[in-house]
N, CA and C atoms as an extended XYZ file, in Angstrom:
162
Properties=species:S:1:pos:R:3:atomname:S:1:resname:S:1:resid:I:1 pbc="F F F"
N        -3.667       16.604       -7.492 N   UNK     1
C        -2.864       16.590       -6.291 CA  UNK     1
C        -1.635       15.721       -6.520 C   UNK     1
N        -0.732       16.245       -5.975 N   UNK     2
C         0.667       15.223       -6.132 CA  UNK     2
C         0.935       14.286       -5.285 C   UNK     2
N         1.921       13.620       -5.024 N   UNK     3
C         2.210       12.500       -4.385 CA  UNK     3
C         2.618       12.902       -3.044 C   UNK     3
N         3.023       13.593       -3.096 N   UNK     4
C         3.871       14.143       -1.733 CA  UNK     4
C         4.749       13.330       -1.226 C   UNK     4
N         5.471       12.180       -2.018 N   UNK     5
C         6.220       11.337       -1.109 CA  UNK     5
C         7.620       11.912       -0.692 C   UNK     5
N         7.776       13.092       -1.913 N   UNK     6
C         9.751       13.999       -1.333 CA  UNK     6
C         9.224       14.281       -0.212 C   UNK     6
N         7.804       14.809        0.034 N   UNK     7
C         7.703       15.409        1.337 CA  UNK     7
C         7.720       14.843        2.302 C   UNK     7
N         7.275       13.851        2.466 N   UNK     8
C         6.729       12.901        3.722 CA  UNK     8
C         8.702       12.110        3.874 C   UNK     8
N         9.873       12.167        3.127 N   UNK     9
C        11.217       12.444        2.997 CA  UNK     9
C        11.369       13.201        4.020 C   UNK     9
N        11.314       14.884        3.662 N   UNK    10
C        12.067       15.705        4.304 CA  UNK    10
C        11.374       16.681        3.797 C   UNK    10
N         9.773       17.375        4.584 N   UNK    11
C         9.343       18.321        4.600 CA  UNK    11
C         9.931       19.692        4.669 C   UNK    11
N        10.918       19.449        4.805 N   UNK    12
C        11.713       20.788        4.791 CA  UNK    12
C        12.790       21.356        3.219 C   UNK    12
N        13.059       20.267        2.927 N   UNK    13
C        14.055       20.284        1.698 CA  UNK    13
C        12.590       20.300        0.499 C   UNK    13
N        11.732       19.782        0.578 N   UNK    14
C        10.646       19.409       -0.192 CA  UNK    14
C         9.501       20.081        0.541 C   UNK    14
N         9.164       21.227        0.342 N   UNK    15
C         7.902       22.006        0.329 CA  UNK    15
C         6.833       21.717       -0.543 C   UNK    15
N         5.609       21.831       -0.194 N   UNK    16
C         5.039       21.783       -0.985 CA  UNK    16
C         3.864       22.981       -0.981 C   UNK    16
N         3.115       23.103       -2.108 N   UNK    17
C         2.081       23.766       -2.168 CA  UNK    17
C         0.875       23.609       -1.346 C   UNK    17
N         0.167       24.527       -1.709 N   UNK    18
C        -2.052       23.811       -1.216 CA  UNK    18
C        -1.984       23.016       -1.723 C   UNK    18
N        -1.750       22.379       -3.014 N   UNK    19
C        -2.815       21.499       -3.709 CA  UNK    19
C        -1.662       20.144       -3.778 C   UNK    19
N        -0.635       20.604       -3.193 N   UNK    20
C        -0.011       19.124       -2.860 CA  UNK    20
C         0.932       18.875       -4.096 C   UNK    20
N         1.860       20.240       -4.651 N   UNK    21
C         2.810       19.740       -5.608 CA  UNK    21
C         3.910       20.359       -4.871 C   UNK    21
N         4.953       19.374       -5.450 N   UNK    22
C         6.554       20.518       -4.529 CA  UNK    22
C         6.498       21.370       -5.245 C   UNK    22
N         7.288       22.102       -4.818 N   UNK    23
C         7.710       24.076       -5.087 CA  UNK    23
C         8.769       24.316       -5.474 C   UNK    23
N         9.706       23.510       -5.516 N   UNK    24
C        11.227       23.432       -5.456 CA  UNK    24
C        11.301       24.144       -6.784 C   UNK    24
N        12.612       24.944       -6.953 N   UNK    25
C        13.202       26.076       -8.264 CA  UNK    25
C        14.876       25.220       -7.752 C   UNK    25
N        15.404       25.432       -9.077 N   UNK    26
C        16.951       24.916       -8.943 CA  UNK    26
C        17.449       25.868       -8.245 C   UNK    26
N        18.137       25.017       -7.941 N   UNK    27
C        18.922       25.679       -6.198 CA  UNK    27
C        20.295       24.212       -6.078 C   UNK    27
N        21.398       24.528       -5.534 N   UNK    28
C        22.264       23.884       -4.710 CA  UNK    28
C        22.069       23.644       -3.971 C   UNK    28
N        22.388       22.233       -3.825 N   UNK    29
C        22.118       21.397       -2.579 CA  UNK    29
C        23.343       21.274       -1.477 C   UNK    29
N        22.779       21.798       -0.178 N   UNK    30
C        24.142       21.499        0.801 CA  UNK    30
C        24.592       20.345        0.925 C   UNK    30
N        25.897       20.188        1.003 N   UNK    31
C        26.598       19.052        1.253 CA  UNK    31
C        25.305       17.991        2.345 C   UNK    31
N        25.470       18.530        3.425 N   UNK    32
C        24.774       17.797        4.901 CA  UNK    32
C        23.136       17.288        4.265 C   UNK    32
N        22.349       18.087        3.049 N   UNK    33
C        21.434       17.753        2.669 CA  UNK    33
C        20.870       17.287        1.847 C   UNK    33
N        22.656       16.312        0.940 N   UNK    34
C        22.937       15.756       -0.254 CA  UNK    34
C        22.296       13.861        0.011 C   UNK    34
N        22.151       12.935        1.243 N   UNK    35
C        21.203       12.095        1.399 CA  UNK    35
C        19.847       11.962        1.292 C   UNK    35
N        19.346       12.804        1.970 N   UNK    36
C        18.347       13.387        2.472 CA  UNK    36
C        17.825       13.734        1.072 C   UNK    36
N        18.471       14.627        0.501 N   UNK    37
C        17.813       15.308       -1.547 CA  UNK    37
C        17.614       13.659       -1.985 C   UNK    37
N        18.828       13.211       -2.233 N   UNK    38
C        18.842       11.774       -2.921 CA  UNK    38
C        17.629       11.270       -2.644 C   UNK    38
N        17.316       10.730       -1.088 N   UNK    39
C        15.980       10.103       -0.931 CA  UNK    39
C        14.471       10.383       -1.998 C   UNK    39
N        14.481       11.811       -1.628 N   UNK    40
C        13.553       12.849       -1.867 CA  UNK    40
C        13.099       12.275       -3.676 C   UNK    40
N        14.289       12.382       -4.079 N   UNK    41
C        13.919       12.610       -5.462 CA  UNK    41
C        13.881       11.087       -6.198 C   UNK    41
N        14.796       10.038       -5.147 N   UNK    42
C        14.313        8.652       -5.833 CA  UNK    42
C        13.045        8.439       -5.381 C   UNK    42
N        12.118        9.066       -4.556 N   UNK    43
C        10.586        8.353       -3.922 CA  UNK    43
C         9.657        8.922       -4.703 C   UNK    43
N        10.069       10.121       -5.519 N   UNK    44
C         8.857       10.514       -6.421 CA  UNK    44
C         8.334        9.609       -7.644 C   UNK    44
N         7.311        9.110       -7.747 N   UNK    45
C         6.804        8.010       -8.263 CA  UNK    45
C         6.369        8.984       -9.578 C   UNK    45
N         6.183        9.935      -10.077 N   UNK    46
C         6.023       10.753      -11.371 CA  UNK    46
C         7.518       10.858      -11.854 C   UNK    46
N         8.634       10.829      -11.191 N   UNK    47
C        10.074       11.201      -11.503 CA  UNK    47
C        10.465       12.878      -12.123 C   UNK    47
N         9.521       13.156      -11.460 N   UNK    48
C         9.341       14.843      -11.562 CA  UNK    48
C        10.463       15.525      -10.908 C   UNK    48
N        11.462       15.369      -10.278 N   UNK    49
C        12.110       15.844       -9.314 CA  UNK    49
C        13.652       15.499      -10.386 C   UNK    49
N        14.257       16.164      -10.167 N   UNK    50
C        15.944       15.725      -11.279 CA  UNK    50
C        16.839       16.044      -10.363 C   UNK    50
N        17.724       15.314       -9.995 N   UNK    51
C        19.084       15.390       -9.244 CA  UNK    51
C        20.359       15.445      -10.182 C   UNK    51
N        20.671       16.531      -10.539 N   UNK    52
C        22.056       16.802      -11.467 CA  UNK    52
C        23.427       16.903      -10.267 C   UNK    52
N        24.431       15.869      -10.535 N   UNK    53
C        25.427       16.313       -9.809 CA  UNK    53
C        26.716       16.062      -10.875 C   UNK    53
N        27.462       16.579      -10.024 N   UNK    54
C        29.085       17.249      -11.143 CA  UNK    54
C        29.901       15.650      -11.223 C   UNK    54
């Protein structure tokens, strides 16, 4: 089971599975949901989550 902490972030930007892993596929992040990602991906305690910006 995963941590779920992107989720407990922003259940919406950070889905997760049954068994409690995010789901996330690379995708662009909206401007308005560029804090909100940030959070998400510094709280994952595996550092499983990658934030690439330009």
């Amino acid at each position: 089971m995963g941590h779920a902490q992107c989720y407990a972030v922003d259940p919406e930007l950070f889905p997760i599975d049954e068994s409690g892993y995010s789901i996330l596929e690379e995708h662009e992040v909206p401007p308005e949901d560029a804090e909100s990602t940030r959070d998400g991906v510094a709280s994952c305690p595996e550092m499983a989550l990658v934030l690439e910006e330009d």
